[in-house]
C-alpha beads as a LAMMPS data file, in Angstrom:
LAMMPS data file: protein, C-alpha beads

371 atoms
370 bonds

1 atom types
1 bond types

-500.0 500.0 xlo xhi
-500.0 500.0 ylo yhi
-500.0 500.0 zlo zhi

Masses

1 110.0

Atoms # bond

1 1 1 -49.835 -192.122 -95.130
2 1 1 -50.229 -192.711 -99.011
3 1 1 -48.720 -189.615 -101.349
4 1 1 -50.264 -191.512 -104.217
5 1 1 -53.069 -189.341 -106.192
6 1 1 -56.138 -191.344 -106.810
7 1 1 -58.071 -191.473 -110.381
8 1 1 -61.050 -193.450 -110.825
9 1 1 -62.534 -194.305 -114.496
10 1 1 -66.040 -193.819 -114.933
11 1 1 -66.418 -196.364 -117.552
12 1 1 -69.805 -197.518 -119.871
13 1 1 -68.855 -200.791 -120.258
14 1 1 -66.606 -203.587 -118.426
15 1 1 -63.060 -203.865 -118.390
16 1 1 -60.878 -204.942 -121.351
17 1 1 -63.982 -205.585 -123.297
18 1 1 -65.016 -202.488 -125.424
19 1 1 -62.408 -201.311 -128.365
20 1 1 -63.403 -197.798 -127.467
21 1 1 -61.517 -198.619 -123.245
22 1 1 -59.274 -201.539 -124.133
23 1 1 -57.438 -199.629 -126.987
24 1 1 -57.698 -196.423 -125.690
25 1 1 -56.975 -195.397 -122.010
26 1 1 -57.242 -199.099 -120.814
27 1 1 -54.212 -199.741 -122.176
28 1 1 -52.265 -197.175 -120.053
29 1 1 -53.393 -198.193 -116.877
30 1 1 -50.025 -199.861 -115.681
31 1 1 -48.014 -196.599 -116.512
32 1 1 -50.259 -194.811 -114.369
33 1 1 -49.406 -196.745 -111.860
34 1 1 -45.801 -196.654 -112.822
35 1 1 -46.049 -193.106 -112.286
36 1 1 -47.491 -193.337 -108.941
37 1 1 -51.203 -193.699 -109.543
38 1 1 -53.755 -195.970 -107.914
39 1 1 -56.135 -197.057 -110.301
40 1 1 -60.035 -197.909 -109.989
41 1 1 -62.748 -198.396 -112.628
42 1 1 -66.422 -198.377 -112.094
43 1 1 -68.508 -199.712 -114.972
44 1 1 -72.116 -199.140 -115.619
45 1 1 -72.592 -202.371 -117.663
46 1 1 -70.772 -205.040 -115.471
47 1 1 -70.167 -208.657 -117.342
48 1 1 -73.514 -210.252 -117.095
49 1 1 -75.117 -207.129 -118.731
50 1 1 -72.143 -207.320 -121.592
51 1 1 -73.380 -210.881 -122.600
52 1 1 -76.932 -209.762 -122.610
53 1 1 -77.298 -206.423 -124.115
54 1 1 -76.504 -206.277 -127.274
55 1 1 -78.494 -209.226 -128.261
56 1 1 -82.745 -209.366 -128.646
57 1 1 -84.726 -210.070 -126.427
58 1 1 -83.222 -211.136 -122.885
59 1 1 -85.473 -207.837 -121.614
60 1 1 -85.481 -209.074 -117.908
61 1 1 -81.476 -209.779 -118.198
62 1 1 -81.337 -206.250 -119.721
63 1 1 -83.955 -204.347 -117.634
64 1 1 -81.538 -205.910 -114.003
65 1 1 -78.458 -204.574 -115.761
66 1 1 -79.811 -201.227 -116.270
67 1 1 -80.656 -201.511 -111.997
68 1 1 -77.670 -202.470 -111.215
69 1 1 -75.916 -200.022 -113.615
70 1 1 -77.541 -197.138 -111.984
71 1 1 -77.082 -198.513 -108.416
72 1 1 -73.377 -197.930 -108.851
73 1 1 -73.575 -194.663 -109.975
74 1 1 -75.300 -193.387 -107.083
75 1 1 -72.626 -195.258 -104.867
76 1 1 -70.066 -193.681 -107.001
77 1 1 -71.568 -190.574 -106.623
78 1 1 -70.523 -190.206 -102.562
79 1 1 -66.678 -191.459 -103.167
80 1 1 -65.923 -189.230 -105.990
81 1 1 -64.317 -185.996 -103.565
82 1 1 -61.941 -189.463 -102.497
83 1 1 -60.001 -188.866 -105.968
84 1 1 -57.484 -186.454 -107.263
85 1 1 -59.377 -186.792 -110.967
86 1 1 -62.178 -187.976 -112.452
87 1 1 -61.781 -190.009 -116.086
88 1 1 -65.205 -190.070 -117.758
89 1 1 -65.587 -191.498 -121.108
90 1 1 -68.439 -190.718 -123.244
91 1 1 -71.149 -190.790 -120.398
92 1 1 -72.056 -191.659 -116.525
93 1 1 -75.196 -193.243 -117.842
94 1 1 -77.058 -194.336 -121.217
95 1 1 -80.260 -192.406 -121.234
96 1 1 -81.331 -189.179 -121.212
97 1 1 -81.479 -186.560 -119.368
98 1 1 -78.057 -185.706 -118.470
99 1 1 -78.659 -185.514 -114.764
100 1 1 -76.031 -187.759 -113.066
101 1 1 -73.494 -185.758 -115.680
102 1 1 -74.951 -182.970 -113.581
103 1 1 -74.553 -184.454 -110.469
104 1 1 -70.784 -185.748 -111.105
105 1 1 -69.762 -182.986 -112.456
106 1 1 -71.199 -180.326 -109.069
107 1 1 -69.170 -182.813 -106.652
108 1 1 -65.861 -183.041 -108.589
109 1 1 -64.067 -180.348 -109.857
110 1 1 -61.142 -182.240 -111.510
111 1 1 -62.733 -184.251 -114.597
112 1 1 -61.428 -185.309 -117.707
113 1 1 -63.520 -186.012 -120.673
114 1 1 -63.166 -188.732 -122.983
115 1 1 -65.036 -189.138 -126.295
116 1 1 -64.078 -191.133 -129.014
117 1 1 -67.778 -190.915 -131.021
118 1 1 -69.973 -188.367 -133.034
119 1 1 -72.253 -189.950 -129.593
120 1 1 -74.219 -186.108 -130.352
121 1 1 -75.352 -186.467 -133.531
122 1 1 -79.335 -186.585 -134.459
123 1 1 -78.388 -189.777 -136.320
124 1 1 -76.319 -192.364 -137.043
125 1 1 -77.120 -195.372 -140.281
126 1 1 -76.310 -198.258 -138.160
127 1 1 -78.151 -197.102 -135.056
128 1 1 -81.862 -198.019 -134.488
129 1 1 -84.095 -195.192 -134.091
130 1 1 -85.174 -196.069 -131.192
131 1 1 -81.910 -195.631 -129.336
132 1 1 -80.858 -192.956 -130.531
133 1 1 -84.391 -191.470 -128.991
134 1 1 -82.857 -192.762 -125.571
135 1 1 -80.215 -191.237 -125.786
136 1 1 -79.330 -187.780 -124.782
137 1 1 -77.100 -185.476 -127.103
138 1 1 -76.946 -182.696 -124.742
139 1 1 -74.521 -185.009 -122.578
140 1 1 -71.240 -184.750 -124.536
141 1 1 -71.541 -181.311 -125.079
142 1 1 -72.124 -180.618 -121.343
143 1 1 -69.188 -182.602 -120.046
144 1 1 -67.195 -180.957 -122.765
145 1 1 -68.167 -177.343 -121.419
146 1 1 -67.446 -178.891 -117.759
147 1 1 -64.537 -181.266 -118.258
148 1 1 -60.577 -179.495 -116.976
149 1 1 -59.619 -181.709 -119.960
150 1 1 -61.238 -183.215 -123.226
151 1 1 -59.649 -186.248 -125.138
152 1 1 -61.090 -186.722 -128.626
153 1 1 -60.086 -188.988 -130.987
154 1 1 -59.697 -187.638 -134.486
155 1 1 -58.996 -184.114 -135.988
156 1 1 -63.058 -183.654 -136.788
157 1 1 -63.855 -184.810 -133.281
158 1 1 -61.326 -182.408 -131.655
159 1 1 -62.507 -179.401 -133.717
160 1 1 -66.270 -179.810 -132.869
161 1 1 -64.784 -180.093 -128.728
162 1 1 -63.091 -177.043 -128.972
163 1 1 -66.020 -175.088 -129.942
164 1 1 -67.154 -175.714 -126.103
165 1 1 -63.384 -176.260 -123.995
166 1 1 -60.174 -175.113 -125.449
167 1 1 -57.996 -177.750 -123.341
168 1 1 -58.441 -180.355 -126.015
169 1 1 -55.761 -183.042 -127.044
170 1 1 -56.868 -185.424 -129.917
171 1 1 -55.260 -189.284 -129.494
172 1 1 -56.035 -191.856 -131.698
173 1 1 -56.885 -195.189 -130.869
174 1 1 -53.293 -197.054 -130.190
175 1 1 -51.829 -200.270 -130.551
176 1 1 -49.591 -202.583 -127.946
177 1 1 -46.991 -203.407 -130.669
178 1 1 -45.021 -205.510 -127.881
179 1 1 -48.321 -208.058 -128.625
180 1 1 -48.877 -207.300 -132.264
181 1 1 -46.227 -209.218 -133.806
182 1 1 -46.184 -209.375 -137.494
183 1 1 -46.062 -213.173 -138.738
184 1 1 -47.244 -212.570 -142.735
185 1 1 -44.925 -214.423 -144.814
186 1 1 -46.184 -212.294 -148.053
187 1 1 -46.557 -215.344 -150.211
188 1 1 -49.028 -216.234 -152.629
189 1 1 -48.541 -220.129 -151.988
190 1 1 -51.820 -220.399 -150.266
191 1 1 -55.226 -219.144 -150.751
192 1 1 -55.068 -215.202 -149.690
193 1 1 -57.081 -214.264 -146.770
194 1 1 -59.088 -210.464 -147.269
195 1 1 -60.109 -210.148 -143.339
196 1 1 -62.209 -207.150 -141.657
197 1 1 -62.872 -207.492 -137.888
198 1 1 -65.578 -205.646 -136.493
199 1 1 -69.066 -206.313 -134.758
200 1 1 -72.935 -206.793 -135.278
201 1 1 -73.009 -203.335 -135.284
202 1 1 -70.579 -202.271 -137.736
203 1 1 -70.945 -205.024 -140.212
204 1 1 -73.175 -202.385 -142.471
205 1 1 -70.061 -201.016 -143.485
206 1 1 -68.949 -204.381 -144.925
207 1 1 -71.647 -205.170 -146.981
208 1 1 -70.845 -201.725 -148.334
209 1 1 -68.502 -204.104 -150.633
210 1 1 -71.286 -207.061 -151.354
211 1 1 -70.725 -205.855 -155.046
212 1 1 -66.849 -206.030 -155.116
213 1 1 -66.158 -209.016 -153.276
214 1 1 -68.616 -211.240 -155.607
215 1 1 -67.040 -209.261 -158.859
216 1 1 -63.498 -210.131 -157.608
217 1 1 -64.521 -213.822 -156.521
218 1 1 -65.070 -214.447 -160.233
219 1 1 -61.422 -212.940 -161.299
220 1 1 -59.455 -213.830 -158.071
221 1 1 -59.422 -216.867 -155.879
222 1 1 -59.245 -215.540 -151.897
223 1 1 -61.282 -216.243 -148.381
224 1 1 -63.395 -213.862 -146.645
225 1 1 -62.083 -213.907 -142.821
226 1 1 -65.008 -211.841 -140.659
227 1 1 -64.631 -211.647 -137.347
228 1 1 -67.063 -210.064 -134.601
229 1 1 -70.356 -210.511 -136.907
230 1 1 -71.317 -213.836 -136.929
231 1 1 -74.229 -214.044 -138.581
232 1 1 -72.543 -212.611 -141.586
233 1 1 -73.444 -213.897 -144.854
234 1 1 -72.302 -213.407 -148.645
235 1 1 -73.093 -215.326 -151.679
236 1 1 -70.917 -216.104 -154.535
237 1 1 -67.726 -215.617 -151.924
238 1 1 -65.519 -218.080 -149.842
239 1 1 -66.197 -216.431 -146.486
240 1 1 -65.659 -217.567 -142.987
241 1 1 -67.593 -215.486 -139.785
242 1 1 -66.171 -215.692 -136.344
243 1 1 -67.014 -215.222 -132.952
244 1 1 -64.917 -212.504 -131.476
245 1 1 -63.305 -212.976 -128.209
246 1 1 -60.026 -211.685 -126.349
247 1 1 -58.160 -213.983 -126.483
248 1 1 -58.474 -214.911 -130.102
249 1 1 -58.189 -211.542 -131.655
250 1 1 -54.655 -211.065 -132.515
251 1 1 -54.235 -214.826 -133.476
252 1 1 -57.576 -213.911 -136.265
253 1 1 -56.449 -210.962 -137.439
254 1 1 -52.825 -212.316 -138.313
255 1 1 -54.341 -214.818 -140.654
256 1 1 -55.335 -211.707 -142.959
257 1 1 -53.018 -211.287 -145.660
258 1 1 -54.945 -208.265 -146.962
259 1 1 -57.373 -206.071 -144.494
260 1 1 -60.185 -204.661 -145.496
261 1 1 -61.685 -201.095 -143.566
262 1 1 -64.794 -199.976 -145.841
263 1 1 -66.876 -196.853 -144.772
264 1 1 -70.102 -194.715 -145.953
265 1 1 -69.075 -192.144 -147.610
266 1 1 -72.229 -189.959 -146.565
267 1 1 -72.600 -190.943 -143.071
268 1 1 -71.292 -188.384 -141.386
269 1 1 -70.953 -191.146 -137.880
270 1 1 -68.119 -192.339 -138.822
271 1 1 -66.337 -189.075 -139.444
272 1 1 -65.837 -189.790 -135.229
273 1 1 -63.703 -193.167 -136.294
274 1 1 -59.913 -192.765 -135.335
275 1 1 -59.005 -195.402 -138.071
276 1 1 -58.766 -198.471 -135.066
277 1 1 -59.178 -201.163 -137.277
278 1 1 -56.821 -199.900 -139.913
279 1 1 -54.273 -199.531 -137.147
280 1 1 -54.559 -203.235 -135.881
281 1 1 -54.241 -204.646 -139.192
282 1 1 -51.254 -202.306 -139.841
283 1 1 -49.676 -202.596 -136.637
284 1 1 -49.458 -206.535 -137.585
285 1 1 -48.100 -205.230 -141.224
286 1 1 -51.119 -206.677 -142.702
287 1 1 -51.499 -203.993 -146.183
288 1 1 -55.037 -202.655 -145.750
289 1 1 -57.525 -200.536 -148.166
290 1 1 -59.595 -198.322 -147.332
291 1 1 -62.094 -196.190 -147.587
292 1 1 -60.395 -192.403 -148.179
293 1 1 -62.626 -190.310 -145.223
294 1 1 -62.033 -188.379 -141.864
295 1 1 -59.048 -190.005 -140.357
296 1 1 -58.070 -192.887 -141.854
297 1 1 -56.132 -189.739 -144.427
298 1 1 -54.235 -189.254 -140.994
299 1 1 -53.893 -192.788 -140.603
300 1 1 -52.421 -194.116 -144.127
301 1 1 -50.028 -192.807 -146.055
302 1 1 -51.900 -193.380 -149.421
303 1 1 -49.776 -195.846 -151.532
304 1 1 -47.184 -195.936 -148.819
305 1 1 -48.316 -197.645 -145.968
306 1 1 -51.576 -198.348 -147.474
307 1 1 -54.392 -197.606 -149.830
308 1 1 -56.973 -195.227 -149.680
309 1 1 -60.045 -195.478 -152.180
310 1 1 -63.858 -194.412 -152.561
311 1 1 -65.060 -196.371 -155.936
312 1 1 -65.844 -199.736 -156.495
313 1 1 -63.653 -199.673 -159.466
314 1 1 -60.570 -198.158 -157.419
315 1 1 -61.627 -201.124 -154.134
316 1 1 -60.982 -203.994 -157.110
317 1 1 -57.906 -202.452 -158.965
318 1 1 -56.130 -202.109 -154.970
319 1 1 -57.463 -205.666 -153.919
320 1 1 -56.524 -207.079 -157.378
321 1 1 -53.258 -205.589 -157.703
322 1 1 -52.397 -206.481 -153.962
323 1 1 -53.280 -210.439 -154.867
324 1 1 -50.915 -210.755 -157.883
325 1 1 -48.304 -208.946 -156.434
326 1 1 -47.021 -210.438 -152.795
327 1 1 -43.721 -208.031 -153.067
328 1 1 -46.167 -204.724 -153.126
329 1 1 -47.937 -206.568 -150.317
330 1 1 -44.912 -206.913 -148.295
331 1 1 -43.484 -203.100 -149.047
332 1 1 -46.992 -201.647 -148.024
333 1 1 -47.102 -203.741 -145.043
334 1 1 -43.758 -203.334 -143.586
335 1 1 -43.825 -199.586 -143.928
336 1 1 -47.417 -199.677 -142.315
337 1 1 -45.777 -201.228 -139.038
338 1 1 -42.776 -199.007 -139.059
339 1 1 -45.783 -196.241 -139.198
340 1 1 -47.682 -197.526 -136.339
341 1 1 -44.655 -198.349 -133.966
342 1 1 -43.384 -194.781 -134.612
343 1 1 -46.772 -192.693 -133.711
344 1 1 -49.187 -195.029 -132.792
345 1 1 -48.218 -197.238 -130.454
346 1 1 -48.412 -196.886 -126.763
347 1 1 -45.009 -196.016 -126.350
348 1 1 -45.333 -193.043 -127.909
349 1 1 -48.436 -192.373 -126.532
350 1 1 -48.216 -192.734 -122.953
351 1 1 -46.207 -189.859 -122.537
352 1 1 -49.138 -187.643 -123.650
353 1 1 -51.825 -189.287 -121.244
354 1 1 -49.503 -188.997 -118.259
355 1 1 -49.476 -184.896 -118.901
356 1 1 -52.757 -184.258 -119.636
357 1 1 -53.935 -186.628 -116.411
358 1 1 -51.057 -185.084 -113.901
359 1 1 -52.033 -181.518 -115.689
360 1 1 -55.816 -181.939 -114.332
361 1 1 -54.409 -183.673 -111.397
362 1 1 -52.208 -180.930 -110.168
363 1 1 -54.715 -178.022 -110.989
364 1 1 -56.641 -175.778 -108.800
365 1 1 -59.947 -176.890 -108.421
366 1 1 -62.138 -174.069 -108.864
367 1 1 -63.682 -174.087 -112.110
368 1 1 -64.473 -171.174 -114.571
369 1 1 -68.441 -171.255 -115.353
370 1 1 -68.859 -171.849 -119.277
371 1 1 -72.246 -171.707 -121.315

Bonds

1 1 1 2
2 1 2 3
3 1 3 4
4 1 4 5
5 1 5 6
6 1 6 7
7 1 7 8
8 1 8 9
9 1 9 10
10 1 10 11
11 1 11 12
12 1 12 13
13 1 13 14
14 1 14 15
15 1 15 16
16 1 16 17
17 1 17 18
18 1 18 19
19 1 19 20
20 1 20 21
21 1 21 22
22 1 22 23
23 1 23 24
24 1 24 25
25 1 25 26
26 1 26 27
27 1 27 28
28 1 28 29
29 1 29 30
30 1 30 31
31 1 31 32
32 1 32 33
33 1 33 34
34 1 34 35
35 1 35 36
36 1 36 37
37 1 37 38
38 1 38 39
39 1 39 40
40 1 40 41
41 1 41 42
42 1 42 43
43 1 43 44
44 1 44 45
45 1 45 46
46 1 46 47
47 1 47 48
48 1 48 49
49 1 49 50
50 1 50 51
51 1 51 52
52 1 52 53
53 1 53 54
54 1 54 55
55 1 55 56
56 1 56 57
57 1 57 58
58 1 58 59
59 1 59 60
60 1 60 61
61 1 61 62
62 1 62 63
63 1 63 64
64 1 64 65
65 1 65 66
66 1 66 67
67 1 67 68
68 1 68 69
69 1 69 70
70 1 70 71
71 1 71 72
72 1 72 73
73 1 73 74
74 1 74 75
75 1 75 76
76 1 76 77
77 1 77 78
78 1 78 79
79 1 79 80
80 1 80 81
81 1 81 82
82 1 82 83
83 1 83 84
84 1 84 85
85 1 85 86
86 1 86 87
87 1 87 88
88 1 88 89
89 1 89 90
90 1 90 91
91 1 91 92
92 1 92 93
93 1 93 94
94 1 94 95
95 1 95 96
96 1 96 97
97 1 97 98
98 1 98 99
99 1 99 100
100 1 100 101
101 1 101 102
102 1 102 103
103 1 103 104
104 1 104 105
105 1 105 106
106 1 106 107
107 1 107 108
108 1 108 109
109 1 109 110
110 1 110 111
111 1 111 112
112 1 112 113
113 1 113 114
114 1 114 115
115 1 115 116
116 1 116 117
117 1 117 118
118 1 118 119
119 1 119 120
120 1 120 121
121 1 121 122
122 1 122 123
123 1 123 124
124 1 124 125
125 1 125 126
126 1 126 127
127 1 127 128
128 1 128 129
129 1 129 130
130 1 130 131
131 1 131 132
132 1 132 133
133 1 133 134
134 1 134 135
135 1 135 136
136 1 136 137
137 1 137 138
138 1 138 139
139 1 139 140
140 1 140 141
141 1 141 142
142 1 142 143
143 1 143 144
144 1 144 145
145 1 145 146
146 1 146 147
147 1 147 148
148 1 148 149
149 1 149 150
150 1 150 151
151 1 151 152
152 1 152 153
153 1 153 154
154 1 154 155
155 1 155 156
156 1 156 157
157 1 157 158
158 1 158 159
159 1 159 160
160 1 160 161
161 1 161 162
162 1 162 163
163 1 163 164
164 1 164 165
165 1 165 166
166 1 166 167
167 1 167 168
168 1 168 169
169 1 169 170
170 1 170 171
171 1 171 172
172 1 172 173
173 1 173 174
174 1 174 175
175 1 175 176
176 1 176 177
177 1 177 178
178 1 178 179
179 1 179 180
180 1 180 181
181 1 181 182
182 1 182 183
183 1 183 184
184 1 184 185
185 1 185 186
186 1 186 187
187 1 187 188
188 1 188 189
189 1 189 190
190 1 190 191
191 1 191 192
192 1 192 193
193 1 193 194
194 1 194 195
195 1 195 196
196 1 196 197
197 1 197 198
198 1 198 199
199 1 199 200
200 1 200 201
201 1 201 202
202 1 202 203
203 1 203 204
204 1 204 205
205 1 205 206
206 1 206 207
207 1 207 208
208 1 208 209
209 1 209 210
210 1 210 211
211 1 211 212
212 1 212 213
213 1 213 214
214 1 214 215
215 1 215 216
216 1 216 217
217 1 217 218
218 1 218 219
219 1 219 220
220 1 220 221
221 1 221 222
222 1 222 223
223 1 223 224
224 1 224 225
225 1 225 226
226 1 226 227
227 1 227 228
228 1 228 229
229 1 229 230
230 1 230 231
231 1 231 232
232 1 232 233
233 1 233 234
234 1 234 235
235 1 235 236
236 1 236 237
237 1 237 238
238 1 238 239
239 1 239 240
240 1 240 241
241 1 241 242
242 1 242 243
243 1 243 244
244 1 244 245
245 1 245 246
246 1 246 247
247 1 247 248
248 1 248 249
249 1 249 250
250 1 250 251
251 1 251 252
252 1 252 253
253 1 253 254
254 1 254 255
255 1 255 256
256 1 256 257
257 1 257 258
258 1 258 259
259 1 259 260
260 1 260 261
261 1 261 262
262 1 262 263
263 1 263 264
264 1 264 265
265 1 265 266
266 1 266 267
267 1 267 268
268 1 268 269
269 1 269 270
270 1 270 271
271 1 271 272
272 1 272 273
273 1 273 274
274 1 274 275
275 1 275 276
276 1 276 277
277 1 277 278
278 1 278 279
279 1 279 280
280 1 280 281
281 1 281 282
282 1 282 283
283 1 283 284
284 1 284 285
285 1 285 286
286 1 286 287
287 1 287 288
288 1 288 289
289 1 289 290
290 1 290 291
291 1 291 292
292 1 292 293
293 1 293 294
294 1 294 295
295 1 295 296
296 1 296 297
297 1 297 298
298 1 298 299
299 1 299 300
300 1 300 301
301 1 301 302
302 1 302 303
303 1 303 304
304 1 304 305
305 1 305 306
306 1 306 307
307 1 307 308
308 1 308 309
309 1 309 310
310 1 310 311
311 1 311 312
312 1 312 313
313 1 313 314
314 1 314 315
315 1 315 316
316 1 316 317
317 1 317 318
318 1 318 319
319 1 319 320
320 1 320 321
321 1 321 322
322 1 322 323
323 1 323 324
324 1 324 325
325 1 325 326
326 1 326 327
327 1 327 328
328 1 328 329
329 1 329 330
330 1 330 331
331 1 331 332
332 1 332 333
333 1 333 334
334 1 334 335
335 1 335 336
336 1 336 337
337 1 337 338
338 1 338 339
339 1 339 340
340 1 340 341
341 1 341 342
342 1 342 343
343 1 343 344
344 1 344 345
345 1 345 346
346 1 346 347
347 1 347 348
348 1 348 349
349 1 349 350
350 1 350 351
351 1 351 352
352 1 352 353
353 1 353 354
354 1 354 355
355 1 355 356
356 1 356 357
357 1 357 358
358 1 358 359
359 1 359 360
360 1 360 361
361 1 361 362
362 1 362 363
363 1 363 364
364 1 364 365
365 1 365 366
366 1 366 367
367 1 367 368
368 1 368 369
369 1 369 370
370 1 370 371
């Protein structure tokens, strides 16, 4: 008879696809099982729903998805007393009303809650209205008040959890530094590559800099690397859009030899960011800007192992200064990797997951009432 304990992920999206899974708690599946674990996942969006829908149209691809994403719920629903915890991250399903958060959460009593978005607000700049309608904001909060366990993702993020469940641990977004391998040469014999990696999505925050990459285009020669958005577009720059995939990721992003991570400044969405794609470029000792908000002060050491800025005039004196001088490049960069390997990395992360997961795993499963 097995003496493994059993955890099964309730995830939104497939496996090793979504930044929010892959470079989060994805990541640490193998040292779960290390420690004795058997793993399973369950996605609501399986892969023929990923390649479908986030794009228009494609509304009978989209609408089967949606069947078959709520299909496995309810089958999930009668094998979840089978496991000795529960991992749910963000939601059991998209739309509102929270009843299968309901339902989960009366069958088992050993849940963990994962949320690594401000997925409650009213609004968000670079969602559509009419999703955000779809979506229910009462779901967090209730899987917070029900959850043994909930894993945020920044210091704003944890604050607003503990309002509802004092077992809170925030963990950033981490990096695999045994696969990001630093290969910048921090020479200025080529034309310099300013990269930012992102999605359809997220590519608002980009053109956030429209003005300062066509001002520095005129003063500086470099190449605009996107990846993620490929419909991107910029005039007056030397830019290049890419199609994101796995497999091409790392070998992108180590083409940067500066990375760009813009935000809004009054959006308060992105106060839920734990700073991910500052940490990739980092992690790869790429020396990044950006935008001085929520946790990317956690993130970089302003000046140190990065730069941190809010005007245009302070995004072209960093980017300018960074171009004519590969030597600052290579100082910012190498003590950005030292920073990532030492308390970002999944190393020194996995120690924390194990606890919190054999904490829940090992607790009694009666369950104080909280409203």
């Amino acid at each position: 008879m097995s003496t493994k304990k059993r955890i099964l992920f309730i995830n939104p999206y497939p496996h090793d696809k979504a930044p929010s899974q892959r470079l989060k708690y994805e990541q640490y599946y193998d040292h779960l099982r290390a420690a004795g674990y058997e793993i399973e996942w369950s996605c609501f969006y399986d892969d023929e729903a990923w390649k479908v829908i986030y794009k228009p149209g494609h509304y009978l691809g989209k609408a089967m998805a949606f069947v078959r994403g709520y299909a496995r719920r309810v089958r999930d629903l009668f094998r979840l007393r089978n496991y000795d915890v529960v991992y749910i991250h963000l939601w059991v399903t998209p739309i509102r009303p929270a009843f299968f958060e309901w339902l989960y959460c009366q069958v088992t009593k050993r849940m963990i809650y994962d949320i690594d978005d401000l997925v409650f607000l009213k609004e968000a700049s670079h969602i559509a209205w009419w999703k955000g309608m779809l979506k229910s904001r009462k779901k967090p909060v209730y899987l917070m008040k029900q959850a043994k366990h909930v894993i945020t993702c920044t210091p704003f993020l944890d604050e607003f959890a503990r309002k509802y469940n004092p077992n809170t641990t925030d963990i950033s977004s981490t990096i695999n530094t045994d696969t990001y391998v630093p290969v910048n040469r921090y020479a200025n014999d080529h034309k310099l590559v300013l990269g930012w990696s992102g999605s359809h999505s997220t590519v608002v925050y980009l053109y956030l800099l429209n003005d300062v990459l066509q001002e520095l285009a005129k003063e500086r020669p470099f190449k605009l690397l996107v990846m993620g958005s490929t419909k991107y577009h910029l005039e007056g720059v030397d830019y290049e859009a890419v199609e994101w995939t796995r497999e091409r990721e790392i070998p992108t992003l180590q083409q940067f030899d500066i990375g760009l991570y813009p935000l809004h400044l009054e959006d308060q969405w992105v106060m839920g960011k734990s700073g991910l794609k500052a940490l990739q470029y980092m992690a790869l000792g790429i020396p990044t800007v950006a935008t001085g908000l929520g946790a990317n002060h956690r993130v970089i050491q302003d000046g140190v192992s990065g730069y941190l800025v809010k005007t245009k005039e302070e995004w072209l004196e960093k980017l300018k200064y960074l171009i004519d001088n590969p030597s600052e490049r290579r100082r910012i960069g190498e003590a950005a990797h030292e920073r990532v390997e030492s308390l970002y990395s999944i190393k020194m992360n996995a120690p924390v997951y194990l606890g919190i997961i054999e904490s829940v795993a090992q607790s009694s499963s009666s369950r104080a009432p909280r409203t």
